[in-house]
PAFITOR-404396 format. One record per residue (C-alpha): residue in one letter; x, y, z. Coordinates in Angstrom, 1 decimal, decimal comma. Layout:
% PAFITOR-404396
- r / xx / yy / zz
- A / X / Y / Z
...
END
This chain:
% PAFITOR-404396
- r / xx / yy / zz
- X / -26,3 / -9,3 / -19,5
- X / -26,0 / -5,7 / -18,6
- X / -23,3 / -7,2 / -15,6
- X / -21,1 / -9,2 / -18,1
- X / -20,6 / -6,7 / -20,3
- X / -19,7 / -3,7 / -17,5
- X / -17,7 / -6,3 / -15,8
- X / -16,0 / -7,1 / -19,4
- X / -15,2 / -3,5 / -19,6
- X / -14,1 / -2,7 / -15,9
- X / -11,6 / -5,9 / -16,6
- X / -10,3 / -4,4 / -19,9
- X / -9,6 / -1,0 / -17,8
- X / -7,5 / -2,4 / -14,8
- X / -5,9 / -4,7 / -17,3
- X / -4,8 / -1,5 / -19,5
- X / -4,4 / 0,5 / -16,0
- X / -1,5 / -1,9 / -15,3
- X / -0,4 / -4,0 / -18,4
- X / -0,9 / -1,1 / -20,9
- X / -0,2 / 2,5 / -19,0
- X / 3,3 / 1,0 / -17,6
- X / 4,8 / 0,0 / -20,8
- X / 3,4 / 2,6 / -22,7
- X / 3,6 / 5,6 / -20,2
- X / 6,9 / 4,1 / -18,3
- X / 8,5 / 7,6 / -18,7
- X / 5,8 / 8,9 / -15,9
- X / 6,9 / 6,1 / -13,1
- X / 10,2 / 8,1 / -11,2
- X / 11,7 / 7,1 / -8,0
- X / 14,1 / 9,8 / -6,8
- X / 17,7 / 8,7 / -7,0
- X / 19,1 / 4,8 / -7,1
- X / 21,0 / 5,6 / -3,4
- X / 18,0 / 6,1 / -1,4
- X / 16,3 / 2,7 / -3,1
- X / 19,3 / 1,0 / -1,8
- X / 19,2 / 2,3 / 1,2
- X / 15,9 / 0,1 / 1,9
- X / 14,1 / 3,7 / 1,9
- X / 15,1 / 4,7 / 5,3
- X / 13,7 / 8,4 / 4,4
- X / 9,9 / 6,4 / 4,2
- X / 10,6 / 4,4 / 7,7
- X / 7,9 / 5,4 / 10,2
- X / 9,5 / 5,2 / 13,3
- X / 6,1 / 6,3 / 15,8
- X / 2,8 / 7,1 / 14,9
- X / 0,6 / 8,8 / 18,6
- X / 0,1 / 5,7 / 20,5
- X / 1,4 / 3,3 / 18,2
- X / 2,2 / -0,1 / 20,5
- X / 5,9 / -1,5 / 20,2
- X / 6,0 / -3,7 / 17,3
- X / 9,1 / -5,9 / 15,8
- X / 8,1 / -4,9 / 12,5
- X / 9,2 / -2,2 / 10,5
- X / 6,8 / -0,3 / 7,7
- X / 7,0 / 2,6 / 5,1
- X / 4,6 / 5,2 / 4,2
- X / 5,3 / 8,1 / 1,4
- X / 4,8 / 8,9 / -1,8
- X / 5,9 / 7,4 / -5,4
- X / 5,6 / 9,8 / -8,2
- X / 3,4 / 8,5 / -11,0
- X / 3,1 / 11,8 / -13,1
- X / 5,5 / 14,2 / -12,9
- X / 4,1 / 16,5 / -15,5
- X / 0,9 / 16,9 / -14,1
- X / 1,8 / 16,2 / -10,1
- X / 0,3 / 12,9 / -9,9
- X / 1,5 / 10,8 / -6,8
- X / 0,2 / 8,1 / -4,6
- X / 0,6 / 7,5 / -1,5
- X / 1,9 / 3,9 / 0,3
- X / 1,7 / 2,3 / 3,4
- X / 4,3 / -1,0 / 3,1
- X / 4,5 / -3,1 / 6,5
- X / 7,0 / -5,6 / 6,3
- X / 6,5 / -9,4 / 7,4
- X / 6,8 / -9,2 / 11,2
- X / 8,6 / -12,9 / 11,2
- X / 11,3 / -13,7 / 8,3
- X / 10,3 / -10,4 / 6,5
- X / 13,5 / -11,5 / 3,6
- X / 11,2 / -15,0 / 2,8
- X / 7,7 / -13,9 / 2,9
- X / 6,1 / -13,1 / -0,3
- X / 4,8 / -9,5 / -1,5
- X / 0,8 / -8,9 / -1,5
- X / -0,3 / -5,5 / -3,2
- X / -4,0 / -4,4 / -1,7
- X / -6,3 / -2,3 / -3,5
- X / -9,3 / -1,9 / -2,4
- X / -11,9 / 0,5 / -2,0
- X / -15,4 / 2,4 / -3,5
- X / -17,0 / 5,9 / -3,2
- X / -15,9 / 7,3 / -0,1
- X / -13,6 / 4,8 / 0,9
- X / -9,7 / 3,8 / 0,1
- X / -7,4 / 1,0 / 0,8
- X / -6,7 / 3,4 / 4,1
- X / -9,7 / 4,6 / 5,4
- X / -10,6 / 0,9 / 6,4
- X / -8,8 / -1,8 / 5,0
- X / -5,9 / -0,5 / 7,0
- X / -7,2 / 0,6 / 10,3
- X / -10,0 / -1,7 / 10,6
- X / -9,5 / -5,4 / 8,9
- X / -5,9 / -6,7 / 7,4
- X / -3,5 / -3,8 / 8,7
- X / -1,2 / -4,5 / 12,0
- X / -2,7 / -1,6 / 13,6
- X / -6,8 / -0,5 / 14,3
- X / -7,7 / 2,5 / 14,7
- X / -10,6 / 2,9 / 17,8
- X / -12,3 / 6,1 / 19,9
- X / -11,0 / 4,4 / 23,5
- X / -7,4 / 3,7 / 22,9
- X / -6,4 / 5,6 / 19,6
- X / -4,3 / 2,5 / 17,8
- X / -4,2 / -0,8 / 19,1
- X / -2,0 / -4,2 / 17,6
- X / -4,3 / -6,0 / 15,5
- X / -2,9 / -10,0 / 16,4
- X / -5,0 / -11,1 / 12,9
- X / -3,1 / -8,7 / 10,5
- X / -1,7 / -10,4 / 7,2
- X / 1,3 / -9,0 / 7,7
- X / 2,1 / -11,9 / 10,6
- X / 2,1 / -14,2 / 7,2
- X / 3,2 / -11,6 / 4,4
- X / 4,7 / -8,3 / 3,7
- X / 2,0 / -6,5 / 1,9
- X / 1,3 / -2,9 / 0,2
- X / -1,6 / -0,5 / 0,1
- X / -1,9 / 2,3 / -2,5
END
């Protein structure tokens, strides 16, 4: 019963981390100016990472300010759909524990369009989700 009611109170967190904090705490969410949203954020494009393969895809990595006040940012990684990016839906992927982020493995090592090994440094990954989706990890 211990389980239920930790889960119970792990739910009533996210749900208040992203239902609750928004509305409430909107003033903190900032994205610099209106022009470089339209733009399609061409200041976050990463055009070459060391040894990234050619890819027809483009994707984003950067910062979005959460907290101004106290300096609080998170960082992004968005890959776009590599086929009919404009008509594929949106995934947002959190995941993570102690010691490990949506980056340190989700990314280079399972659902992200480029792995991370020793031998070859960053190798296409032909299972990534974003052959299917665009998707976003925080």
């Amino acid at each position: 019963m211990e389980f239920v009611s930790k889960l119970t109170h792990l739910a009533l967190g996210v749900t208040a981390l992203f239902i609750v904090d928004p509305v409430l705490g909107y003033r903190h969410w900032e994205r610099s100016n209106v022009e470089e949203v339209s733009n399609g954020g061409s200041e976050d494009l990463v055009t070459d990472l060391p040894r990234q393969p050619h890819v027809d895809f483009q994707h984003y990595a950067s910062y979005v300010t959460v907290n101004q006040t106290h300096e609080r940012a998170l960082f992004y990684w968005f890959y776009e759909a590599a086929f009919n990016p404009d008509g594929k839906p949106l995934v947002l992927w959190l995941n993570g524990g102690p010691g490990c982020f949506s980056m340190g493995y989700g990314a280079t090592q399972e659902i992200g369009p480029f792995l991370v090994t020793d031998s070859d440094g960053i190798q296409f990954n032909s299972f990534s989700w974003n052959t299917s989706i665009g998707f976003a990890q925080l």
